[in-house]
N, C-alpha and C positions, 0 to 999 in steps of 0.2 A: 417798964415795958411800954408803956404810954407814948414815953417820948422816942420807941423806937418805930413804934403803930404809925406815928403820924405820919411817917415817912413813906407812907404808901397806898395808893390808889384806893382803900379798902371803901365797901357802900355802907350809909349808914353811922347811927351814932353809938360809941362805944358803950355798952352795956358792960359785960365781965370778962376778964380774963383768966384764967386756970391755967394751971400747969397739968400736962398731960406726962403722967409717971411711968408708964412702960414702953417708951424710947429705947431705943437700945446706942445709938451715935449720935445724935444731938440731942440737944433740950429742946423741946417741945411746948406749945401753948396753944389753948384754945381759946379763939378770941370771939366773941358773941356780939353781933352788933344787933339793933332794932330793924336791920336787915337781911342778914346772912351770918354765917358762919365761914371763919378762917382757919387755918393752923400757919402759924408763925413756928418758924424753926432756929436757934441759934446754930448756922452750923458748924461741926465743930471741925474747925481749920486744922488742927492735929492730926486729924484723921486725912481731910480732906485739902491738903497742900494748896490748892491752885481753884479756889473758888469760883474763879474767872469761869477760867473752862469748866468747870461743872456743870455751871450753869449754862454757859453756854451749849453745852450737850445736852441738856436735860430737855433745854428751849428745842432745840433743832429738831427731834424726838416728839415733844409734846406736838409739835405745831401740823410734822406730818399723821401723827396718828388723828389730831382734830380734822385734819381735811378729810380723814379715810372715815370719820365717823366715829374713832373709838372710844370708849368712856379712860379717859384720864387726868391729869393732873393739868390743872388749871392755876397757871402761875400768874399772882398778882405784883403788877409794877412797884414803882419806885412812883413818887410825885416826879422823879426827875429820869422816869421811862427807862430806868434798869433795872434787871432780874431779881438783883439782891441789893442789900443796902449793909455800908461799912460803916462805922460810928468811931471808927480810929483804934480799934480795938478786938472788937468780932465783928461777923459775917452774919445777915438775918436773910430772912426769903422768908414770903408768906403765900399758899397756895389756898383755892378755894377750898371748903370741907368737905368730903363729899359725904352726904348724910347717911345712905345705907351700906356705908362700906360692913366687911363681917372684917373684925381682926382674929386674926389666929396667932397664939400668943402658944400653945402647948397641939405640936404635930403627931402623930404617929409613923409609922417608917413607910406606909403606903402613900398617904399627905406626904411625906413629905417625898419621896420620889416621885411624885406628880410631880409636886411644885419644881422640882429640879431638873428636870427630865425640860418641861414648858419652860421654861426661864432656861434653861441652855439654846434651848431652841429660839428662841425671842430673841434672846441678847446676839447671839450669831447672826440672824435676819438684820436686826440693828446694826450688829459693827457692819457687815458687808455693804449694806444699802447705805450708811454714813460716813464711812471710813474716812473719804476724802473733805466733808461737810464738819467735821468734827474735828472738836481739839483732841491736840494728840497726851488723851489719857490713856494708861493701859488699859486692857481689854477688859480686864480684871474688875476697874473702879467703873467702867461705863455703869452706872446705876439707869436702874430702868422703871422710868416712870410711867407705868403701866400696870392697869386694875386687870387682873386674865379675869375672861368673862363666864368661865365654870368657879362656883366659889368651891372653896377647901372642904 
């Protein structure tokens, strides 16, 4: 993982890497510098066909929510200023950590018809206001990189 770290803007001198195990689509890592905290993701191209435009949506997305102020996903460069980095083989991205996230790993049916109810609603706001800004993923895979600000 080392030689894939390097390829990226990250602050800081590398301390420890972990693997973070309740991923559920990609591999996952926690990278620890004498600076910050990362997660590096392998993603996984199986799932996710067209990395390119992923990212590319994901970017378009994050950057409007950071002008609006919102708390989200903070995507870290390439040494060569793109989203993700390919190694001839798989797909990485590393985003900043964000330290107080709360994971919800086991919902109940009222959790979990929040969550779904607000994420229908978000993702709709997103395709409408990006539709033409964005690559043309189905509506389906727009993944939405966004912390909702009531936790679960």
């Amino acid at each position: 993982m080392k030689d894939i770290i390097k390829n990226f803007k990250i602050k800081g001198k590398l301390i420890k890497i972990s693997e973070v195990k309740n991923g559920l689509v990609n591999k996952t890592y926690l990278i620890k510098t004498n600076k910050a905290l990362y997660l590096l993701q392998k993603i996984n191209h199986y799932v996710f066909k067209n990395p390119d435009k992923l990212m590319h949506n994901i970017n378009i997305v994050t950057k409007h929510l950071n002008k609006k102020r919102t708390r989200t996903l903070e995507i870290i460069k390439t040494v060569d200023n793109k989203l993700y980095y390919y190694d001839d083989v798989n797909y990485y991205r590393i985003y900043k950590y964000i330290v107080d996230l709360k994971n919800v790993e086991v919902i109940n049916n009222k959790t979990r018809t929040n969550i779904i109810v607000k994420t229908k609603n978000i993702v709709r706001h997103i395709h409408l206001r990006f539709a033409k800004k964005t690559s043309s993923l189905p509506r389906r895979c727009f993944l939405l990189p966004i912390i909702l600000k009531k936790r679960c």
